[in-house]
C-alpha positions as CSV (number, residue, x, y, z in Angstrom):
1,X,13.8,-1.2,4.5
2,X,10.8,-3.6,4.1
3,X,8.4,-3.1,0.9
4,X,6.0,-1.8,3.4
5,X,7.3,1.3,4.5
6,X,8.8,2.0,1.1
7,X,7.4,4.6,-1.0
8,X,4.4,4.5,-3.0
9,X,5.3,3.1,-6.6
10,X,4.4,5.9,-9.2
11,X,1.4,5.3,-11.5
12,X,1.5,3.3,-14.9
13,X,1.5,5.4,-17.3
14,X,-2.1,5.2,-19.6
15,X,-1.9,4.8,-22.7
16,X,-1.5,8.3,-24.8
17,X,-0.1,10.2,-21.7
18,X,2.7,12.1,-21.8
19,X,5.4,10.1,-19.9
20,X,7.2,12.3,-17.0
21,X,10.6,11.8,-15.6
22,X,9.3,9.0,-13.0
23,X,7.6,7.0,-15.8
24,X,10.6,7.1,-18.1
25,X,12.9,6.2,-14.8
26,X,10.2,3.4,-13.8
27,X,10.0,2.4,-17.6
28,X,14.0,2.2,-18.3
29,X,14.6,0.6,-14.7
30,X,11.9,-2.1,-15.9
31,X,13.6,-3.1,-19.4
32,X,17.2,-2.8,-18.0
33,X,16.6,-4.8,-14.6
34,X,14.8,-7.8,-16.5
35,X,17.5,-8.0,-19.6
36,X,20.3,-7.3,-17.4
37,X,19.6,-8.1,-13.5
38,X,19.3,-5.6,-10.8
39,X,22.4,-5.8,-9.4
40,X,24.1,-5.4,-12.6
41,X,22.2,-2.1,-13.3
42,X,23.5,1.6,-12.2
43,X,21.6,4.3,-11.1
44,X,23.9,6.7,-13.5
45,X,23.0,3.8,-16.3
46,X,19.3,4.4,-15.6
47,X,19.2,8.0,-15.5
48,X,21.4,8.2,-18.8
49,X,19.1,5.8,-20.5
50,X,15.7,7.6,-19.2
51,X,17.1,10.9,-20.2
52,X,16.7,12.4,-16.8
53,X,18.6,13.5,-14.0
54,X,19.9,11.4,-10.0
55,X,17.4,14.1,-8.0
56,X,14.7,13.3,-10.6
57,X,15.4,9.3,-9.3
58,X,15.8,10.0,-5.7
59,X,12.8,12.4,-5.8
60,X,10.4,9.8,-7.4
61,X,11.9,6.9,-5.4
62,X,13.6,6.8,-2.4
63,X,16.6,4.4,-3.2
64,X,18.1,1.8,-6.3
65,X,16.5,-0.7,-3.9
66,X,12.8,1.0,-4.3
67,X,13.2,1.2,-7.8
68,X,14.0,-2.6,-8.0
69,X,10.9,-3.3,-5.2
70,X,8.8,-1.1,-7.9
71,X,9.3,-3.3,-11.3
72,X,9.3,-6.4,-9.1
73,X,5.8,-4.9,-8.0
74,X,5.1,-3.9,-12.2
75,X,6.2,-7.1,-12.8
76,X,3.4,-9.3,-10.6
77,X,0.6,-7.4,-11.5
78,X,1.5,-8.6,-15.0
79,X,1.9,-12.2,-13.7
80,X,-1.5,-12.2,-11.8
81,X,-2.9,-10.7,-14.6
82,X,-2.4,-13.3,-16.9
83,X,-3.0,-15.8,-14.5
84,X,-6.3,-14.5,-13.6
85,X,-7.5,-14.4,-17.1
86,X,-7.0,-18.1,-17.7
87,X,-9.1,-18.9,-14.2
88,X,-12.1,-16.2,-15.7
89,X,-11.5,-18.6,-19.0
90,X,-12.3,-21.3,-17.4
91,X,-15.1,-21.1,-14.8
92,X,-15.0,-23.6,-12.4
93,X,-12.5,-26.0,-14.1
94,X,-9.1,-25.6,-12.0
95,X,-7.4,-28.4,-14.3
96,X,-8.3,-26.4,-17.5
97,X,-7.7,-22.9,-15.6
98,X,-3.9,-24.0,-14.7
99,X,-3.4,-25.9,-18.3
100,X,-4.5,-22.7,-19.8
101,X,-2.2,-20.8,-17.6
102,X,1.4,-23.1,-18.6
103,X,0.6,-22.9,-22.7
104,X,0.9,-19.3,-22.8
105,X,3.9,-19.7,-19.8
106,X,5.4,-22.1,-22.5
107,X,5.0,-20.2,-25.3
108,X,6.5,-16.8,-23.5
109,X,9.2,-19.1,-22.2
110,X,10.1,-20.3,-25.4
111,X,10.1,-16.8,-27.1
112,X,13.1,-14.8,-28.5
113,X,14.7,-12.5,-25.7
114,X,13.1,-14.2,-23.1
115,X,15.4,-13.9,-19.2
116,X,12.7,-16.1,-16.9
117,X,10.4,-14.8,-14.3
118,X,11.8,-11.4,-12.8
119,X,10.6,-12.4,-9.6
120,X,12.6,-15.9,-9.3
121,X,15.7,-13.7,-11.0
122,X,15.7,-11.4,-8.1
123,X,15.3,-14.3,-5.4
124,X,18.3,-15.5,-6.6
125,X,20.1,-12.0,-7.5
126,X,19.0,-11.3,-4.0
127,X,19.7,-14.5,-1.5
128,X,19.7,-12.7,1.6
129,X,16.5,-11.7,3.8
130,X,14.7,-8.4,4.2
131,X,15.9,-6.9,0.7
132,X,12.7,-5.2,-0.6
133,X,13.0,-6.6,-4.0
134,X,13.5,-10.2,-2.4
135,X,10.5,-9.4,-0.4
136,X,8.3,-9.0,-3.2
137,X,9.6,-12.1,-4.8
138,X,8.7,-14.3,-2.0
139,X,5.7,-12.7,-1.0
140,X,4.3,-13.5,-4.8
141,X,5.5,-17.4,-4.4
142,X,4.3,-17.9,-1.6
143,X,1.2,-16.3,-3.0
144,X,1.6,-18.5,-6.0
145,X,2.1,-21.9,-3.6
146,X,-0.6,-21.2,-2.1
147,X,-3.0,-20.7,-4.9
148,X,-1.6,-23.6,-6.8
149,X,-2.6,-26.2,-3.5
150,X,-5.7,-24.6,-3.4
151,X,-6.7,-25.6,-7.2
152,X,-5.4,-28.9,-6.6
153,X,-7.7,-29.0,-3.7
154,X,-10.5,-28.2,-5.8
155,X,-9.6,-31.1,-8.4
156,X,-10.4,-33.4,-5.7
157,X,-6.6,-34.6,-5.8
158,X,-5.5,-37.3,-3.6
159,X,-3.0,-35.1,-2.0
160,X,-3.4,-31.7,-2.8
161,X,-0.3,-30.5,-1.1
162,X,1.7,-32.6,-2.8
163,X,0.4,-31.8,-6.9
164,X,0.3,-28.3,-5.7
165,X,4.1,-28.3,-5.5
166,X,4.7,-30.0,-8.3
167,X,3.0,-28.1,-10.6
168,X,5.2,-25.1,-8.7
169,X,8.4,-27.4,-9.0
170,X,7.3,-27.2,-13.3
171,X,6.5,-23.9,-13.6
172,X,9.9,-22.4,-12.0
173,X,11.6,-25.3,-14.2
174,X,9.8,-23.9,-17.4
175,X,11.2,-20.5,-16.1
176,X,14.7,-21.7,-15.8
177,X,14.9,-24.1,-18.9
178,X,12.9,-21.5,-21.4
179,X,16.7,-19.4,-20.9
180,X,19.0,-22.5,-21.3
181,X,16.9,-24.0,-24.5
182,X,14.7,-21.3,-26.0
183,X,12.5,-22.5,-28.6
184,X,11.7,-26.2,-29.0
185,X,12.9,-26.4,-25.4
186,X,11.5,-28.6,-22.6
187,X,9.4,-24.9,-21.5
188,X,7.1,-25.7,-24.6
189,X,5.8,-29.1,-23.0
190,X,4.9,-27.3,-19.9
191,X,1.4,-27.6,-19.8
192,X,1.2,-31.2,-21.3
193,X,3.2,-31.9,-18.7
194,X,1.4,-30.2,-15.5
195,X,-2.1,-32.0,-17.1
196,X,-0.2,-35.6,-17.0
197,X,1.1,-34.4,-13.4
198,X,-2.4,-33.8,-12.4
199,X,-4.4,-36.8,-13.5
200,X,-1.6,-39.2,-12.1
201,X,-3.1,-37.3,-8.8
202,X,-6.6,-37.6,-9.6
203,X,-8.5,-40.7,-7.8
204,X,-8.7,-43.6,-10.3
């Protein structure tokens, strides 16, 4: 099933609403999938937790493998959010915008309770093609790729391609080492390091 012909993902819930069975599902599906993986999650474990019933589940999602496509989806829109607010930070200044980015990707990454980037878990949970959750996960780093060349385009870099990827290869590495090290681990350098990666790609 590809993420395109899945069902609609339910709302968020706002803020003082009162949450219905889907939210609590989507809610309890998010915490337990990024704590404990997706594969390692039951439906009966989700519905137990949520305090709802399997036809409450299947009625607002349409399979385990929706649910996971949904907080993979949840999960982005968080990512992109925070991206985006460092770029409106920083107006015209792709160095600063991506710096800005890494110090609070460091800082999360270096936090208490912290399992990586949901969406490079799943890519790995999820090796093979066409899975909807591995779907989303490529779709946003490829997204990500993409963006990152373009800002190293923008800095005038000698080869944009090339810095582009690199600061990719350091932000999946903060991911990875912020689990292994926690705090005072190499994730907490992140940004110092992407800003010593870019000038060594500026012209001299």
């Amino acid at each position: 099933m590809s993420v395109s012909a899945a069902k609609p993902a339910t709302k968020i819930l706002k803020a003082g609403g009162k949450p219905t069975a889907a939210d609590r599902i989507r809610q309890t599906a998010n915490d337990l999938f990024y704590r404990l993986g997706i594969r390692a999650v039951g439906v009966d474990e989700i519905v137990s937790r949520a305090g709802v019933t399997k036809p409450s589940l299947y009625r607002a999602f349409s399979s385990k493998d929706e649910l996971a496509a949904c907080y993979l989806r949840d999960y982005e829109a968080r990512f992109w959010q925070r991206f985006d607010e460092a770029v409106e930070a920083h107006p015209g200044n792709p160095r600063a915008q991506i710096v800005a980015f890494l110090k609070g990707a460091g800082q999360r990454a270096s936090a208490v309770g912290y399992r990586g980037c949901g969406l490079t878990n799943a890519a790995v949970e999820y090796p093979e093609g066409g899975h909807p959750a591995r779907l989303v996960a490529e779709a946003n780093k490829r997204a990500l790729r993409q963006r990152l060349r373009a800002m190293a385009a923008e800095m005038g870099a000698t080869d944009a391609d090339a810095l582009g990827d690199g600061l990719m290869l350091l932000i999946e590495g903060a991911y990875v080492s912020g689990q292994l090290f926690g705090k005072g681990g190499p994730a907490s350098a992140v940004a110092e390091n992407a800003d010593r990666l870019i000038d060594a790609w500026l012209p001299r």
